[in-house]
C-alpha positions in Angstrom: 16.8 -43.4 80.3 16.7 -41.2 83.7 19.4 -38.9 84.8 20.5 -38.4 88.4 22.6 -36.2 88.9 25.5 -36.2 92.4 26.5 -32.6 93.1 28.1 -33.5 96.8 30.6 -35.9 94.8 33.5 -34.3 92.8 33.4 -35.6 89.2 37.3 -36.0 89.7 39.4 -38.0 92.4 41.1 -35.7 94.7 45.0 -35.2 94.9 45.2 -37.4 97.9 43.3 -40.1 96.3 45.5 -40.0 93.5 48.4 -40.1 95.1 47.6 -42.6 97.8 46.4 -45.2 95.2 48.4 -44.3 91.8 45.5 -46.0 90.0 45.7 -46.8 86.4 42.8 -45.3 84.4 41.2 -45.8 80.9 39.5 -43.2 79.5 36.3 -44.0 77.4 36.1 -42.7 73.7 32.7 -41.0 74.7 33.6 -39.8 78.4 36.6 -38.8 80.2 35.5 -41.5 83.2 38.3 -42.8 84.7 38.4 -46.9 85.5 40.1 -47.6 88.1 41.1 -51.1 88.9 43.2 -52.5 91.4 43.7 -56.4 93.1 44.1 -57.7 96.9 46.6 -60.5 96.0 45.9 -62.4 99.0 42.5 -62.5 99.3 42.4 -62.9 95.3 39.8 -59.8 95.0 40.0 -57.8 91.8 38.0 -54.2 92.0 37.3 -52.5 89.7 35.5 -48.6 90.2 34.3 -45.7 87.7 34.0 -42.4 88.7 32.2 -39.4 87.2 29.7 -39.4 84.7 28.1 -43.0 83.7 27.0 -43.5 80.2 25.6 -46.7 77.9 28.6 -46.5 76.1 30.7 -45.6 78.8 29.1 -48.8 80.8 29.8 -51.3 77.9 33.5 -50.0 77.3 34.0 -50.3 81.3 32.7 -54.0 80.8 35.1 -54.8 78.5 38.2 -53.4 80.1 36.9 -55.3 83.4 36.7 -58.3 81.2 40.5 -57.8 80.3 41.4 -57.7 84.3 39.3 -60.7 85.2 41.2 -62.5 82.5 44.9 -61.6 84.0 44.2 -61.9 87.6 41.5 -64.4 87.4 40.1 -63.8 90.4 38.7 -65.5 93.8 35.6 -62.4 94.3 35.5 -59.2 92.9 33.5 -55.7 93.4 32.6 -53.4 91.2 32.5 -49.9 92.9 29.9 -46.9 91.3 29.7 -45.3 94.5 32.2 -42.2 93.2 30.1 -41.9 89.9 28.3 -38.4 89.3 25.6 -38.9 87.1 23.9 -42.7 85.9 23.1 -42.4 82.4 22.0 -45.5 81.9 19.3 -47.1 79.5 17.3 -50.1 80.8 18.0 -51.7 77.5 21.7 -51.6 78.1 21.1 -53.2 81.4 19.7 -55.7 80.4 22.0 -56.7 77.0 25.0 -56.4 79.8 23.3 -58.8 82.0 22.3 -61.1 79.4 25.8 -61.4 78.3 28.1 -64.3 78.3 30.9 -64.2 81.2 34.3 -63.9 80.5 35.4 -67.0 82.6 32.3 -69.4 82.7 31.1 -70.6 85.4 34.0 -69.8 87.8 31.6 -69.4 90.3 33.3 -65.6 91.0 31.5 -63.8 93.9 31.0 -60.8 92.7 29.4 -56.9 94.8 28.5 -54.1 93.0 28.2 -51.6 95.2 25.3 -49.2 93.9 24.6 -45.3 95.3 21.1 -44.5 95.2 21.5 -42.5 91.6 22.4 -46.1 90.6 21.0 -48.6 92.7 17.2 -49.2 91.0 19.3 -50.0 87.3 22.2 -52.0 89.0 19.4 -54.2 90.7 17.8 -54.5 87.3 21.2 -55.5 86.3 21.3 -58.3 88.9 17.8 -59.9 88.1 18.2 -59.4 84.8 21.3 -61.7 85.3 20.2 -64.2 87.5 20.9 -67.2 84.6 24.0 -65.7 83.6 25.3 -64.3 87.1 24.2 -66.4 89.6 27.0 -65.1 92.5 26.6 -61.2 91.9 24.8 -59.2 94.9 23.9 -55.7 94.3 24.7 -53.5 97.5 24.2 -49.9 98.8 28.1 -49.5 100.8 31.4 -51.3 100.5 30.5 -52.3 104.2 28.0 -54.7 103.3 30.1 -55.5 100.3 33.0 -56.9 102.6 30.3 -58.7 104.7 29.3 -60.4 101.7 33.0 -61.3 101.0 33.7 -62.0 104.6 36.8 -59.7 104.1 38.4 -57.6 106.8 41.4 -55.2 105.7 41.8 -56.1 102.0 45.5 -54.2 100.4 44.9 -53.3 97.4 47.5 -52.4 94.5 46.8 -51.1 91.9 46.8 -53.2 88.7 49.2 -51.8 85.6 
């Protein structure tokens, strides 16, 4: 397991972000990481981001709380934001368990971006190979720019989900 640490990211979301967003968050038993998860209703996109330090525990218990949303708002795409996380704490063996795991809604044919900072981006590819039989429509990317390409979104609304 490697550790990268981020120290020009805040571990926190600023006031302004808070605020401008009024995001719901789950805390993990073993790390105050908030989830954040919010849905363009429109476009049918459900995203979903952590922020702060990332963890194997932390990583599963965010997989099950995106499970959750993906089952209320059954979406049309979805991305999965890491780019505000601190530190990936991440084991290779709890890539590849997550990857190798059943989806929630099978074979919905979900489109599905993770966008991946470079503390992040070598395990979330690992993550996408890894899951090639069981998540065939995921794309691991570097910025949400090339995550709306893949999408082909322009100005997605977001609110956040309760």
């Amino acid at each position: 397991m490697s550790t990268v640490q981020r120290p020009d990211v805040a571990s926190s979301p600023t006031r302004s972000e808070k605020t401008r967003h009024n995001r719901r968050r789950r805390e993990s038993k073993a790390s105050p990481v908030p989830y954040i998860f919010d849905f363009d209703l429109t476009k049918g996109i459900l995203r979903s981001k952590l922020i702060g330090r990332v963890t194997d525990e932390v990583l599963k218990d965010f997989f099950r709380a995106d499970a959750d949303y993906v089952v209320r708002t059954e979406p049309q795409a979805g991305i999965v934001d890491f780019s505000e996380t601190t530190s990936f704490e991440v084991s290779a063996r709890a890539i590849g368990e997550l990857a190798k795991s059943p989806l929630v809604l099978p074979s919905s044919g979900v489109r599905r971006v993770v966008i991946a900072p470079p503390h992040a981006y070598g395990l979330m590819r690992m993550f996408e190979i890894a899951g090639e039989t069981t998540r065939p429509d995921i794309h691991v990317v570097r910025t949400a720019r090339e995550a709306w390409a893949i999408l082909s979104v322009t100005n997605p609304r977001f609110e956040p989900l309760e």
